[in-house]
Structure formats: structure tokens, C-alpha cells
C-alpha positions in Angstrom: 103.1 112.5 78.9 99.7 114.3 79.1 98.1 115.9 82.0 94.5 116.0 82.8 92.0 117.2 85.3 89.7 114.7 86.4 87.4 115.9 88.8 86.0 113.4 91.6 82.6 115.8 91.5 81.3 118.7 89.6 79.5 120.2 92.0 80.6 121.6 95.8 77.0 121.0 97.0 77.7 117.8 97.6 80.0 118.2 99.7 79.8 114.9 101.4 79.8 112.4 98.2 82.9 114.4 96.9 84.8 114.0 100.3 84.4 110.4 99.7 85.1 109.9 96.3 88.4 111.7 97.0 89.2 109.3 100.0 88.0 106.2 97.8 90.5 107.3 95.5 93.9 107.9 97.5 92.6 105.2 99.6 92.0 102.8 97.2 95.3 104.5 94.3 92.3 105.0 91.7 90.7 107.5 89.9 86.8 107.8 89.2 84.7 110.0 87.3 81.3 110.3 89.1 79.2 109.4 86.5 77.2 106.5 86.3 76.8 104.4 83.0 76.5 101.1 83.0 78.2 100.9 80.2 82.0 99.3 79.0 83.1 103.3 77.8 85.6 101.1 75.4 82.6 99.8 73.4 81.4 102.8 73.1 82.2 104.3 69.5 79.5 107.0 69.2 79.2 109.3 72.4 75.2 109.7 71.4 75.0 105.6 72.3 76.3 107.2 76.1 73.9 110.5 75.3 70.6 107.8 75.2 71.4 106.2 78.1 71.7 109.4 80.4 68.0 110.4 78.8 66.2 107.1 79.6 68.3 106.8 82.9 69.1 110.1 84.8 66.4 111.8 87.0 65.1 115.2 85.4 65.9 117.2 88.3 70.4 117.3 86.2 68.0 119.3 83.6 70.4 119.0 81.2 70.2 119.2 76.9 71.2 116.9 74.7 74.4 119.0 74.0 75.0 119.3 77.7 74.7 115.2 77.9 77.1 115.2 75.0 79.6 117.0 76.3 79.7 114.9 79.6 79.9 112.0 77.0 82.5 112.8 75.5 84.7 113.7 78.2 83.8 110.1 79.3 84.8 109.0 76.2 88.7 111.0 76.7 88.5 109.0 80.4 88.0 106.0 78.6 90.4 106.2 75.5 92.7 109.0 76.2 94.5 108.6 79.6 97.5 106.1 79.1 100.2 105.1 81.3 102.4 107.7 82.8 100.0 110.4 81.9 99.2 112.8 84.8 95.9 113.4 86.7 95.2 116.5 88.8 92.2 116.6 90.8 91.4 119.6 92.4 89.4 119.3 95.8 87.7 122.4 95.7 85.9 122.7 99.7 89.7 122.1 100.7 90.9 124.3 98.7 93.5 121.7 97.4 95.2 119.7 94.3 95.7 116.2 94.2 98.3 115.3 91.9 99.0 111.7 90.5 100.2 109.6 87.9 98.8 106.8 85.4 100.3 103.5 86.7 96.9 101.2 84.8 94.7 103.3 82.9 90.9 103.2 82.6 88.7 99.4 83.4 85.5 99.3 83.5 84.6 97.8 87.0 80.9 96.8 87.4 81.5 95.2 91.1 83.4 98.3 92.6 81.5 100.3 95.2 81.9 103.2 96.8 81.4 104.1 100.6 77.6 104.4 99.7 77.3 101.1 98.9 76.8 102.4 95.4 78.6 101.3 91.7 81.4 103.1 90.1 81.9 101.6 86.8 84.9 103.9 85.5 88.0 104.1 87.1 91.7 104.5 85.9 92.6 101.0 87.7 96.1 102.0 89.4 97.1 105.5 90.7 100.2 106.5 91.9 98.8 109.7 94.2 101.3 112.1 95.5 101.2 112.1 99.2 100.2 115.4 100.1 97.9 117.5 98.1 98.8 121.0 96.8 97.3 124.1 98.2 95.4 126.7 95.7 96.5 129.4 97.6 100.2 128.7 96.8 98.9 128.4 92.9 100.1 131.4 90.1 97.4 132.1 88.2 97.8 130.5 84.6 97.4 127.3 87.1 94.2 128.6 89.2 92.6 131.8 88.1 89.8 133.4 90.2 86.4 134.9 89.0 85.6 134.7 84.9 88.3 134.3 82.8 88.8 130.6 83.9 91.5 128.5 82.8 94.5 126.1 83.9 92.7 123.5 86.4 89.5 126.1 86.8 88.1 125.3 83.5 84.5 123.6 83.7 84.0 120.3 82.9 85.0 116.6 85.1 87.9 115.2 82.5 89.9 117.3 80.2 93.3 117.7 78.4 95.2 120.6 79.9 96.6 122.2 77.1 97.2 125.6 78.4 101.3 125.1 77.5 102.0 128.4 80.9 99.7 125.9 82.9 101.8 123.0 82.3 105.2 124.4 82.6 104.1 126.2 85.8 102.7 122.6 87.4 105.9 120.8 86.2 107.9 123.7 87.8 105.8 123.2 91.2 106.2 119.7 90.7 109.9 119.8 90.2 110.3 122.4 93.7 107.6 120.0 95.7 110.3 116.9 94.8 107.1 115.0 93.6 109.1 114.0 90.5 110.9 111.5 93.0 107.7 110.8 94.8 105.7 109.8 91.7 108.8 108.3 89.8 108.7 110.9 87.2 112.0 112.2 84.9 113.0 115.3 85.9 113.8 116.3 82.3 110.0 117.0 81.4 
């Protein structure tokens, strides 16, 4: 079983679309990455074909590089290819100061009728997930998990999908996990 983050947005200023792409999610027991390619991700073999589209389709005001494009298209590309079945997702909700925690029930579709609360397409989503009910304060966080000011790492690392590899992170989220009883909840084994 892997664990990743997948954020719902990257950026707290706005505030509004991430408070309802979080909703959408536990509402809905999907995940969603915020980006939007009209493209089938699981066609996509080269993440410069995903690099193109962001140049001829994204207004100038993201300002981003090439490199910066391809590092969003790659972690697409993990969204797409990576995330399996029983694999976990943490998203943290940053303005709340809260985790959401959830497992891989289907993993990634590409859905070109699903809309958000904006009447907007989605496109990527991990098609069935099993959220915990309640979400997991920061606060109550040790540090290898959320870690304040520069020297970023556990679920504070930049980026919207990633592997969490940190091997302290993961045995301090399975430990919370195992004192928070959402092994039962999320019909986990408890020998992870």
C-alpha cells in the first residue's frame, strides 16, 4: 500500500474553489486534481504531449516554464498511472487547518461529463473514495508529518500529487491512523 498527497488546490487564494472541490470530493467519495486537460492521462506516454497542451491552452497570467508545466505533468501522469487500489490519499485542507485521509476503492477514470459546483469539467478523478469521516487536525500533527516554515516535508512538501516516501512520515500517519480507529473505518489491516 502507498500513500499519497493529492491536493484538491495549490493555492489558498482561492479559497472558495478549494472549499468546493473538497466538498465535491467527500460528497461525491472521489478524488480530483484541479487541473484541467482534456486529455485521457492513460494515453498519455510522453508528459511533454500534456506540457503542449497547458502552453496553447492556459491563460499567461499561471506564468509558468516549461519545467514548471512539466513538473505539474508529471505528477498528473503518477495521478493517472500510480494510485491503485487500496493505496492511501491524504489531502490536506490547508484554510482549515485539516487532513483528509482516504483510501483507493477505484483508481483514476478520466471523466469528460463530471462537473463541479461551477458548472465546470473535471476530467481526472480517482473514481471511488473511501473518505474517513472526520478530518485530522494539523495542530495535533508531529512534525515529520507537518513541519512549519522552510525545511518542508511529510504532507507540506510542494507540489498537488506525490508519493510520500518520507518512511518517519508514514509510520507516524499509520500510528495516528491506528490511535484514530480509522483502520476499522476505512477497512484497513491493522498489521501495516
Amino acid at each position: 500500500m502507498n500513500m499519497y498527497v493529492v491536493r484538491a488546490r495549490a493555492t489558498a487564494h482561492e479559497r472558495s474553489e478549494f472549499d468546493n472541490e473538497i466538498k465535491l470530493n467527500l460528497r461525491l467519495g472521489i478524488a480530483t486534481v484541479h487541473w484541467r486537460v482534456k486529455l485521457d492521462l492513460k494515453s498519455v506516454h510522453d508528459p511533454m504531449d500534456i506540457v503542449r497542451y497547458f502552453q496553447e491552452n492556459i491563460p499567461d497570467d499561471y506564468q509558468k516554464t516549461e519545467k514548471g508545466w512539466l513538473k505539474i505533468s508529471r505528477e498528473l501522469l503518477l495521478f493517472a498511472n500510480n494510485i491503485k487500489e487500496g493505496d492511501l490519499i491524504f489531502t490536506p485542507d490547508t484554510p482549515r487547518n485539516q487532513i483528509w485521509v482516504g483510501r483507493v476503492v477505484k483508481p483514476y477514470k478520466f471523466d469528460p461529463i463530471l462537473l463541479d459546483d461551477n458548472k465546470r469539467n473535471i476530467y481526472h478523478i480517482l473514481e471511488e473514495v473511501k473518505w474517513h469521516t472526520e478530518s485530522l487536525s494539523r495542530d495535533d500533527m508531529p512534525e515529520t508529518i507537518c513541519s512549519p516554515g522552510h525545511g518542508k516535508k511529510g504532507l507540506d512538501l510542494r507540489g498537488t500529487v506525490y508519493l510520500i516516501k518520507d518512511e518517519d512520515c508514514r509510520s507516524d500517519l499509520l500510528k495516528i491512523m491506528r490511535e484514530r480507529d480509522i483502520f476499522k473505518e476505512l477497512n484497513l489491516r491493522n498489521n501495516l
